[in-house]
C-alpha positions in Angstrom: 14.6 -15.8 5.4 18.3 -15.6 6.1 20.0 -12.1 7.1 22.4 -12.7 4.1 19.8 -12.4 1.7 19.8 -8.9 0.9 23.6 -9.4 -0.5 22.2 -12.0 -2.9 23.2 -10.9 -6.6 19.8 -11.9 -7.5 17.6 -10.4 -4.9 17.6 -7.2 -6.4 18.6 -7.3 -9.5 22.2 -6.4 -11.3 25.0 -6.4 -8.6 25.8 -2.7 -7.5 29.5 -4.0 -6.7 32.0 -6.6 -8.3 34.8 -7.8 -7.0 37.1 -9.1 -9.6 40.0 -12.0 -8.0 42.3 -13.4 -10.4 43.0 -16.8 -8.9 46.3 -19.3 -10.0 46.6 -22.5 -8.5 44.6 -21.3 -5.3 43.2 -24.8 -4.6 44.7 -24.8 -0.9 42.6 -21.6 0.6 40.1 -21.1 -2.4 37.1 -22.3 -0.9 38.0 -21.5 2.7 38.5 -17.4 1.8 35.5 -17.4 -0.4 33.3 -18.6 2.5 35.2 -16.2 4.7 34.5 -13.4 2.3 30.9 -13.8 2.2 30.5 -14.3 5.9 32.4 -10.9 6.5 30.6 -8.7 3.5 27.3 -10.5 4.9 26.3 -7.7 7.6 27.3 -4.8 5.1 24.5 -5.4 3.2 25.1 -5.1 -0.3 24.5 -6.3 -4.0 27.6 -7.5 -4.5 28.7 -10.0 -7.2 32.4 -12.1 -6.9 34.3 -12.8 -10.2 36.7 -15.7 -9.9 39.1 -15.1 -13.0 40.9 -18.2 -13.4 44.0 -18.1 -15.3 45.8 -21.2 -16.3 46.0 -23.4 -13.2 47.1 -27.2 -13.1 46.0 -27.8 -9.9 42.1 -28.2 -8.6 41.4 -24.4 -9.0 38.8 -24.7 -11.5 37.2 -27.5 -10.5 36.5 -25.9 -7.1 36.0 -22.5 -8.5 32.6 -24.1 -10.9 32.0 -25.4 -7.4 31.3 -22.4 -5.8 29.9 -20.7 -8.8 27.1 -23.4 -8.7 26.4 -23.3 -4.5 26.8 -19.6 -4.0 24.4 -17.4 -5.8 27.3 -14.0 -5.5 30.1 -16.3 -6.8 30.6 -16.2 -11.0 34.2 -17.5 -12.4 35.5 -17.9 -16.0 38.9 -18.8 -17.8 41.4 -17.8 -19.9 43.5 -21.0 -20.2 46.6 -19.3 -19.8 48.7 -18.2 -16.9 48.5 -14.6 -16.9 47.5 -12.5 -13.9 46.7 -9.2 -16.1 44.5 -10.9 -18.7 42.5 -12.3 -16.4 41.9 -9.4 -14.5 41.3 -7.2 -17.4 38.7 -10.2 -18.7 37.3 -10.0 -15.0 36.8 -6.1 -15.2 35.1 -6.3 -18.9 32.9 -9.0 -17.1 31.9 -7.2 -14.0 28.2 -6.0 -14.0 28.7 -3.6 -11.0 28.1 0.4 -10.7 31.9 -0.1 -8.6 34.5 -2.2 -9.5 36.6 -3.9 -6.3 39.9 -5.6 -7.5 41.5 -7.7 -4.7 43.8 -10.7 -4.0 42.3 -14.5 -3.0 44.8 -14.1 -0.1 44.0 -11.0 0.9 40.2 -10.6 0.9 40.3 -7.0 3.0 36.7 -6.2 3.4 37.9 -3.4 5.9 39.1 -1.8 2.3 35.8 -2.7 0.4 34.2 -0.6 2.7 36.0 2.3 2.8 36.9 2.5 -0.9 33.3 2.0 -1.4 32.3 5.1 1.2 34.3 7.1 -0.6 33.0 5.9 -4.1 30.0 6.2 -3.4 30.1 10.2 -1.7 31.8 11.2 -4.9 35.0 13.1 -5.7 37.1 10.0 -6.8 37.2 7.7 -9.3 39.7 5.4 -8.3 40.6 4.7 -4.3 44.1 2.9 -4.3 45.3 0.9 -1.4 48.6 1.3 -0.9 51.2 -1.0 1.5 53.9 1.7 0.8 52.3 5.1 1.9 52.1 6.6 5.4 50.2 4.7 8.1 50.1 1.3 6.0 51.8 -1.7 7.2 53.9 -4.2 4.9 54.2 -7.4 7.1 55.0 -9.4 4.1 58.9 -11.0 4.0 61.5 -8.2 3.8 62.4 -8.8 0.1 58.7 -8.5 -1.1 58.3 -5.4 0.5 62.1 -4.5 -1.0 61.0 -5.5 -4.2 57.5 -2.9 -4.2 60.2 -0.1 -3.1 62.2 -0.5 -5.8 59.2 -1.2 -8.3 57.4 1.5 -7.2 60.6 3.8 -7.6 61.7 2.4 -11.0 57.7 3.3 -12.0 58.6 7.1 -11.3 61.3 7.5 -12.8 60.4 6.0 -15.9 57.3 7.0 -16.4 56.3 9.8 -13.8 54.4 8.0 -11.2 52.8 10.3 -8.8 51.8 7.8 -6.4 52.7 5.0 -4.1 51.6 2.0 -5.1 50.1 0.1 -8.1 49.7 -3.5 -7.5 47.3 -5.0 -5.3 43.6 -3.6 -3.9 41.9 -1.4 -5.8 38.3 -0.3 -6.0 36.7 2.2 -8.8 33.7 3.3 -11.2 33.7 0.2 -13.7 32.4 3.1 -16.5 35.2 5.4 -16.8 38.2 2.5 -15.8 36.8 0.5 -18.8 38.1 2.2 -21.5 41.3 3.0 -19.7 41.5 -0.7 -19.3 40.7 -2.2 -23.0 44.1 0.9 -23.8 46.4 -1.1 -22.1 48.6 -2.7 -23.9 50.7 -4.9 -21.3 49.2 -7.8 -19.5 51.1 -10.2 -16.9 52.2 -8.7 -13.7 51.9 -5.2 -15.3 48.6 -4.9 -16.5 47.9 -3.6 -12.8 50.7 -0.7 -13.3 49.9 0.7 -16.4 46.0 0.5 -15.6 46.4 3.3 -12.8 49.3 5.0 -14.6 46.9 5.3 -18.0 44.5 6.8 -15.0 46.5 9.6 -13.3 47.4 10.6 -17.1 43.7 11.0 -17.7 43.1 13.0 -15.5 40.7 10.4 -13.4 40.2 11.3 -9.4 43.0 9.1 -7.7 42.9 8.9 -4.0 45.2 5.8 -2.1 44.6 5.2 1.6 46.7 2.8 4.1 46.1 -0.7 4.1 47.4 -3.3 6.0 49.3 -6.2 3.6 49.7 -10.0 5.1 51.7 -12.8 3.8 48.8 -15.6 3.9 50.5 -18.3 2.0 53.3 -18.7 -0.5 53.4 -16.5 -3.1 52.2 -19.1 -6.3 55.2 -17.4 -8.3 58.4 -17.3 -7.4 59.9 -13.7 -7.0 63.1 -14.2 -9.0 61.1 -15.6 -11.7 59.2 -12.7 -12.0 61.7 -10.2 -12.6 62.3 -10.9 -15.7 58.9 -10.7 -17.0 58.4 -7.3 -15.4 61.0 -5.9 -16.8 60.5 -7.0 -20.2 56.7 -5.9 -19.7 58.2 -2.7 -18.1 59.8 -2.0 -21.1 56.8 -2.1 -23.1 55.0 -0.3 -20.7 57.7 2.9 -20.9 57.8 2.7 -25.2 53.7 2.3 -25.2 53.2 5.4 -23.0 56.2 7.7 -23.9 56.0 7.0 -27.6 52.8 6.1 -28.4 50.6 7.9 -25.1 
């Protein structure tokens, strides 16, 4: 029998852990980092189930996603026909089986956060373990602008809204029970989905921890930057009525 197959989702039943990636015309590094990610979760020794959310790609994404879905036991995916990063990973959290929730990026893969945020899960005393490219001791090797762009995201978050922390986009890893229900109250989606899901926490009251994390530019970012901006801040917008009106 293989050493890998105690991490099988169906050698011991339900997953214990999900790992939700939204994935957008990925076909370049899609197969390649889901092979990597298995390797490298391999010797940890968990249950551990991955949740390709697909979102509206017209490249091979798909196709290669239903590919791995049908080789590798861990590997699930599904669609929502539409490009739309929050969506999917909301869909992707309502779909995850596991007691812990992991939310990560197809370029990222950081299993040196799974296991940490996991640790910490798992001893109790948190709900939510954040990892942040903006707080001391983490390092933002990404192009200048990108990082520029967090800053400045990050800062128009607190002064809109309050934000206590450092960071909202990117890895994240909680319990799937009580982040449910603060995900299905979000009323954003797109690029901000990821914002107001951890705002909506802090307000809550929800245990919030972030730790350092290392963040490197892997490939082309599948949307342009300048294109984004004006989503966010039409979304931010939302974001600030939904919560300051409405709560």
């Amino acid at each position: 029998m293989s050493t890998a197959e105690p991490d099988r989702a169906d050698a011991g039943g339900s997953p214990e852990i999900s790992i939700v990636i939204p994935v957008y015309n990925e076909e370049a590094i899609l197969h390649a980092a889901v092979v990597d990610l298995r390797e490298r979760l391999s010797p940890l020794g968990w249950r551990w189930e991955l949740v390709l959310a697909e979102n509206g790609s017209y490249d091979g994404t798909l196709g290669i996603a239903g590919e791995l879905e049908r080789k590798y036991p861990e590997v699930r995916h599904f669609s929502i026909g539409e490009p739309n990063y929050g969506a999917a990973l909301r869909a992707g959290i309502e779909r995850a089986r596991g007691r812990f929730v992991l939310c990560d990026e197809i370029d990222l893969c950081d299993v040196d956060f799974h296991r940490r945020a996991i640790a910490m899960l798992r001893a109790g005393g948190v709900d939510m373990v954040i990892g942040s490219k903006l707080i001391q001791g983490a390092r933002d090797d990404r192009p200048w602008a990108r990082h520029a762009a967090s800053q400045m995201y990050n800062g128009l978050l607190r002064a809109t809204l309050g934000f206590r922390g450092t960071d909202t986009h990117g890895l994240k890893a909680f319990l799937r029970e009580p982040l449910l229900a603060v995900a299905r109250d979000c009323v954003v989606d797109k690029d901000v989905f990821a914002s107001e899901l951890v705002i909506r926490a802090y307000r809550a009251g929800l245990r919030i921890e972030e730790i350092p994390v290392r963040v490197l530019e892997k490939r082309r970012p599948s949307i342009n930057l300048t294109r984004r901006v004006p989503n966010v801040l039409r979304s931010l917008a939302k974001l600030t009525w939904a919560i300051r009106v409405r709560g």
